[in-house]
C-alpha positions, 0 to 999 in steps of 0.5 A: 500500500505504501509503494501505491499511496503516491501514484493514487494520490498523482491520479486523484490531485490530476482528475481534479486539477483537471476538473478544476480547469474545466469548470473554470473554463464553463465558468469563463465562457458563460461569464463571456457571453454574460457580458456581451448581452449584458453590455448590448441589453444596456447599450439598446435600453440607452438608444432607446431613450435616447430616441424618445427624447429626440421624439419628444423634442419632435412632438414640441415642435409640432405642437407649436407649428404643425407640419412646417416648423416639424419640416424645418426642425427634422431639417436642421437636426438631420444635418448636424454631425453625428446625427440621429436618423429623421425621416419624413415621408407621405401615407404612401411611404415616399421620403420627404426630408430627413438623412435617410435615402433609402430604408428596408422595404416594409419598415414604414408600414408598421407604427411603433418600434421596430422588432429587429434591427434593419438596414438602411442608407443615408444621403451621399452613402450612393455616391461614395459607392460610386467613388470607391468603385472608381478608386478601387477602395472599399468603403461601408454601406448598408448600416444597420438601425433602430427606430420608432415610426410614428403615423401623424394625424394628416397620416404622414411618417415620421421616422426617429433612429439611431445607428447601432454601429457604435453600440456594436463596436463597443460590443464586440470590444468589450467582448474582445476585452474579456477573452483577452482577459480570460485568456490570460487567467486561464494561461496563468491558472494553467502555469499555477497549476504546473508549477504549484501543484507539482510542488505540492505532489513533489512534497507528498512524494517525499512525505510518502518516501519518508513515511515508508521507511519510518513503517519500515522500522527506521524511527530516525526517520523524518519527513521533508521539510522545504524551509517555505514555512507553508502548511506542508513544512508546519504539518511536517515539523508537528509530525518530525516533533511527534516522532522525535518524541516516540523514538525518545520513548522508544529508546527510554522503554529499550534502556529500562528493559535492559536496566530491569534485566541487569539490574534486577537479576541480583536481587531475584538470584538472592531471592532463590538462593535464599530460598534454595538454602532454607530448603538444604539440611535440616533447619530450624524453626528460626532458620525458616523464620529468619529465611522468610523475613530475609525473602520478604525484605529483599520482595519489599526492595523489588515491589519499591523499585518496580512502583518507583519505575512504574512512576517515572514513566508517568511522569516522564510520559506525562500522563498521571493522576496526581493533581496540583495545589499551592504547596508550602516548600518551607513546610515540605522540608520542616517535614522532610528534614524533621523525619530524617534527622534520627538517621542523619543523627544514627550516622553521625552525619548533620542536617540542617535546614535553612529556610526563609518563611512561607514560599508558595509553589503550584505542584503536588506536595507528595511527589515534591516530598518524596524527591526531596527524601531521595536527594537528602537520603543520597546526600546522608548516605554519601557525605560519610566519605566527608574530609571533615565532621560529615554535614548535609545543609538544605536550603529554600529561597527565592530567587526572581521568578524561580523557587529554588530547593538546594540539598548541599552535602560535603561528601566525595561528591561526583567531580566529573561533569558527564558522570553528574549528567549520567546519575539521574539516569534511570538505574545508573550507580556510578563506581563510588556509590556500588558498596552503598545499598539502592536501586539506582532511581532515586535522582531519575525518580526526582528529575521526573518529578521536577519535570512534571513541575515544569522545573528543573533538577541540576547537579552541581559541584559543591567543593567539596561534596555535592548540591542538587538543585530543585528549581520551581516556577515562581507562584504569584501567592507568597 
């Protein structure tokens, strides 16, 4: 399916692409011949008022002094350049006056606007005939008009037109005008569609190359991204983000797996060596008893280790049931530091706190606990390396817009810079801490709270010893 996905997709972008191209060329078309009648409707209502007014003007003079003054008024505006058609003609239809040499048989005798437009020829239009066939050059008769004709009360004609051949050329220049202007929308629409949809099919066949090698297994895998900043590069970075997110989960899954089964093995082969030896030779009732509580302690230490696990992944996967509120830092390390003061006190190490009144975060108050339990047991169990009288020193203060949560001791420390990066990760322990009990998860575990807290966790050189860091957003409550 992978291998087709790209020729469907050619097939599908290309019936459409053509599609669209038909579509648009109908819509041009009648877009054309929308404009032309549109342009002639408006040019014929235009002459037709025109012609009205000329009437009326016409009917003013008759009324004023009949026949005569209609004669001369039809007389001087037929001579006037650019004029209208006038004509005057007897019951019989003979042309009396007017511009108007010769009309289509058959126009005269129906009152009112002409139907169709018909032909007709003005006075001296003959002898231009006459002259072009003389001198070889070609010259435009038979003109083509609209008119009223009107019956006068003595029955005489009286004809008012107008040419239609500046309304026709203006016609056909405007429809002209759109198929050229059509033309070139179809030619650019058609260069768009080459040039922009072979880019975007060139895209999707680079998406669908990636996606089949990622399909394939290769999760380093990626898709294309041009530098456009266009839908396609959005779409390709959001999904590069997703990716990159699954093959760090992915690669976070396979090193836990490998940790559980390395780490883990110990404690299962002391549990069945423990039980082997308790089921060899004759034992006693407190030799049973005694193997019992040690298979219970070490089922404890693995059912603590597999939860602290279970937890880490939650966190880091960010999906968890634990809810926020506004916590009091400087209560959580009373609490804290007041619970491991008898030990601390047992190993004849020195804890101390130093806080400076209420500071108020947004967090959960017993993931906050239980990081900060992990990091001052770390700083108990290795300040005892301590040059001097061992001391673990925990300090709360605010610092702008971050709360900041520093467990310092005075021990060993961890003095080089890739193995602190390397300690919070999960089941890591590095050669000094082998001889001390633990799991490995105690710094994995806190980092994966502070980043549930949208905070950090940093490991910093304390010469001597070491100091974890605890940065928190700043909470607006104080």
């Amino acid at each position: 399916m992978a291998f087709r996905l790209p020729a469907i997709m050619k097939t599908t972008a290309a019936r459409l692409s053509a599609l669209y191209l038909l579509l648009f060329a109908l819509c041009a078309v009648l877009l054309v011949f929308y404009m032309t009648s549109l342009s002639a409707r408006m040019l014929m209502v235009q002459t037709q008022e025109t012609i009205n007014e000329e009437v009326q003007g016409l009917a003013r003079g008759y009324q004023r002094g009949g026949i005569p003054v209609l004669v001369r008024v039809v007389e001087q505006r037929s001579r006037q350049p650019g004029a209208n058609l006038y004509l005057l003609a007897d019951p019989n239809g003979q042309i009396l006056s007017g511009n108007v040499q010769s009309i289509q048989p058959g126009v005269l005798q129906r009152e009112g606007w002409t139907e169709l437009p018909f032909s007709y020829e003005r006075y001296g239009e003959a002898a231009g005939r006459r002259q072009s066939a003389e001198t070889e050059t070609p010259t435009e008769v038979g003109h083509n008009a609209i008119a009223v004709v009107l019956r006068l009360p003595n029955q005489m004609i009286l004809m008012v037109g107008r040419d239609l051949g500046e309304p026709e050329r203006f016609r056909d220049v405007i429809q002209r005008s759109l198929m050229l202007a059509l033309a070139m929308m179809g030619f650019g629409a058609l260069l768009i569609w080459y040039f922009v949809g072979r880019r975007a099919l060139k895209h999707i066949d680079g998406v669908s190359e990636a996606s089949r090698r990622i399909m394939a297994g290769d999760l380093s895998g990626r898709l294309p991204v041009t530098g456009a900043g266009d839908e396609f590069d959005r779409l390709s970075e959001n999904l590069n983000a997703m990716l990159a997110r699954i093959a760090h989960l992915n690669d976070g899954l396979k090193q836990v797996s490998d940790n559980i089964a390395h780490d883990l093995k110990t404690p299962l082969t002391r549990l069945r060596n423990r039980a082997e030896a308790a089921l060899s030779g004759k034992k006693t009732g407190a030799d049973y008893r005694e193997a019992l509580e040690g298979t219970i302690a070490e089922s404890d230490q693995l059912i603590r280790t597999f939860n602290a696990i279970l937890m880490i992944s939650r966190l880091e996967a960010g999906y968890s049931a634990e809810s926020t509120d506004k916590v009091d830092l400087a209560a959580v390390v009373h609490d804290v530091v007041e619970l491991y003061e008898p030990v601390a006190e047992e190993l004849g190490v020195g804890l101390e706190a130093s806080v400076a009144g209420p500071v108020v975060v947004n967090g959960n108050r017993e993931l906050i606990a239980q990081a900060l339990s992990n990091i001052i047991d770390n700083a108990i169990k290795y300040s005892a390396g301590a040059v001097d009288k061992p001391h673990v020193g925990v300090t709360l203060q605010r610092e702008g817009d971050e709360v900041r949560l520093q467990v310092s001791d005075n021990g060993l420390g961890i003095p080089d810079e890739g193995d602190r990066a390397r300690a919070t990760e999960r089941f890591v322990r590095l050669e000094k801490s082998r001889s001390q009990p633990g799991s490995g998860l105690g710094l994995s575990l806190a980092k994966a709270v502070m980043k549930f807290h949208n905070g950090r966790l940093d490991l910093l050189p304390g010469n001597p010893g070491l100091s974890v860091l605890m940065g928190f957003p700043g909470s607006k409550d104080a």
